[in-house]
C-alpha positions, 0 to 999 in steps of 0.5 A: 929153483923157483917155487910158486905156492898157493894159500888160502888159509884152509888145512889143506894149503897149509900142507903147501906150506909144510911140503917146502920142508920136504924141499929144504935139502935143495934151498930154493932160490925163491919161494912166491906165496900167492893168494888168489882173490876172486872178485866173479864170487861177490857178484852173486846180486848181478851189481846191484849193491856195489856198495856192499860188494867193495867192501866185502872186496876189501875185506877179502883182501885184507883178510889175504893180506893177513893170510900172506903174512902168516904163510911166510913166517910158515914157509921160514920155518919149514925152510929152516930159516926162521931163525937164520939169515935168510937163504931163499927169498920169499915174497907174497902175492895178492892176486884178483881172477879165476883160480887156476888161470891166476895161479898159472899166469903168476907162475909164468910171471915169475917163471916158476919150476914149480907149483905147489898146492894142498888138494882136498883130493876127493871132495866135492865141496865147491872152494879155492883147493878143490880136487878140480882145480888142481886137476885144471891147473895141471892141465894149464900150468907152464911148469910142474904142479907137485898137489898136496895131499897130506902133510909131508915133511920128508920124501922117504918113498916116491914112486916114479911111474913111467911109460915109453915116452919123453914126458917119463923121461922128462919126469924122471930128470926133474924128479933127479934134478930138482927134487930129491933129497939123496935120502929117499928110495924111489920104485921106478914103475911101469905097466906095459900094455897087453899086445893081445885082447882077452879074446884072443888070449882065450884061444892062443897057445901058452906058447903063442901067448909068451912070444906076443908079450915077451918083446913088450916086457922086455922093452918095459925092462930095458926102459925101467933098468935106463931110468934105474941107473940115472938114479943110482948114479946120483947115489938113490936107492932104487927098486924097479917094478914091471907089470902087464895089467891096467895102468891105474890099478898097477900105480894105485895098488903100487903107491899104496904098498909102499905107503908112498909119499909121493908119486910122479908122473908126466904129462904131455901139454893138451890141446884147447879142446883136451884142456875141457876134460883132461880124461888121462892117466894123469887126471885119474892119478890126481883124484885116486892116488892115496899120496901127494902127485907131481905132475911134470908136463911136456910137450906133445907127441 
């Protein structure tokens, strides 16, 4: 597996670093350490010191340079290679650009599987590893995005939340494939949709009630127990949940439960115009969830 992994030197991407430790179990066969230098940030004086705005660019790369090279000695040691001949290459990159389209293009450029990145998750505070820009490279990124909330050296728990679609099924099959140690217990989760408004519910019979729903239960069962047994055949423990409530609560009350490591969700490609305010489950997840997040894209319906 190719995994691209973005630093800056802050706390939250060396959580980055740190979750290639989690990965170890499956040696990637490439890890690129990416470090994005933004030259619009320095045209705060609209040009009119070039002088003092090269420099501060070259002091910005240097400093990106010393960064690269700190994260590589990082990545070797979680990759438990720091003292063995080396298994998985790891290169560093200094790239120029907007964040998240830069961490996108090296990512295509490389054709990485995966994207790593640290997130401060709700923060407001501008800088490279904002909760924003995790949620844009998401939505722009040519392969899954797994963002780091917290350090994370093994996966014991992960929730795999799912729906009736082929990005679930894509989800599933990278989390199977690529990701997993045979170690950790997966909850694969869905929350059916309600067939029936709270105002209708208010003047049907139990019984009526029950024949609406059973059909949609049952179809969120069947799909969950499918998934289940693709996991079991790869030797995981697995426990199934299906709910009938709100999406978000259902997954976010769910992970908390379960102290969850890290949650899994796919996500199909947007349009131009979708790609202004990804306003999905996906995005929501990628703020409010306690854990870490793998997004895994697909293609749209």
């Amino acid at each position: 597996m190719r995994i691209l992994c973005a630093v800056d030197g802050s706390e939250y991407s060396q959580w980055g670093v740190q979750t290639l430790e989690a990965l170890a179990d499956r040696q990637p066969d490439r890890v690129a350490l990416v470090h994005v230098v933004n030259p619009a940030a320095l045209l705060t004086s609209k040009g009119k010191n070039p002088v003092a705005e090269k420099r501060a660019l070259a002091a910005m790369e240097k400093a990106g340079a010393l960064l690269l090279r700190e994260a590589a000695r990082s990545a070797r040691a979680a990759l438990g290679q720091a003292a063995t001949g080396p298994r998985t290459m790891i290169q560093t990159v200094l790239a120029h650009g907007p964040l998240a389209a830069t961490i996108a293009r090296q990512a295509k450029r490389m054709k990485a599987d995966l994207i790593l990145m640290g997130s401060r998750g709700l923060s407001d505070v501008r800088g490279f590893l904002l909760g924003s820009v995790s949620r844009q490279l998401a939505s722009i990124a040519p392969c899954p995005v797994f963002v780091v909330k917290q350090a994370i050296s093994r996966l014991a728990t992960v929730v795999l939340a799912v729906g009736d679609s082929k990005q679930s099924r894509a989800a599933a099959h990278f989390l199977r494939s690529r990701i997993l140690p045979a170690s950790t217990t997966v909850t694969i989760l869905t929350s059916a949709e309600n067939p029936v408004t709270e105002l209708a519910e208010r003047y049907l019979s139990a019984t009526q009630l029950t024949n609406l729903k059973r059909p949609v239960m049952d179809r969120a069962i069947a799909l969950v127990n499918g998934l289940r047994q693709d996991f079991i055949k790869d030797g995981h423990s697995v426990i199934t949940q299906v709910n009938m409530d709100h999406v978000i609560d259902t997954i976010v009350k769910q992970v908390q439960a379960d102290h969850s490591d890290l949650l899994v969700i796919g996500s199909r490609d947007l349009t131009k115009s979708e790609r202004l305010h990804l306003g999905s489950v996906s995005e929501c997840l990628l703020k409010y969830a306690p854990c870490s997040v793998l997004v895994v894209r697909g293609a749209r319906d």
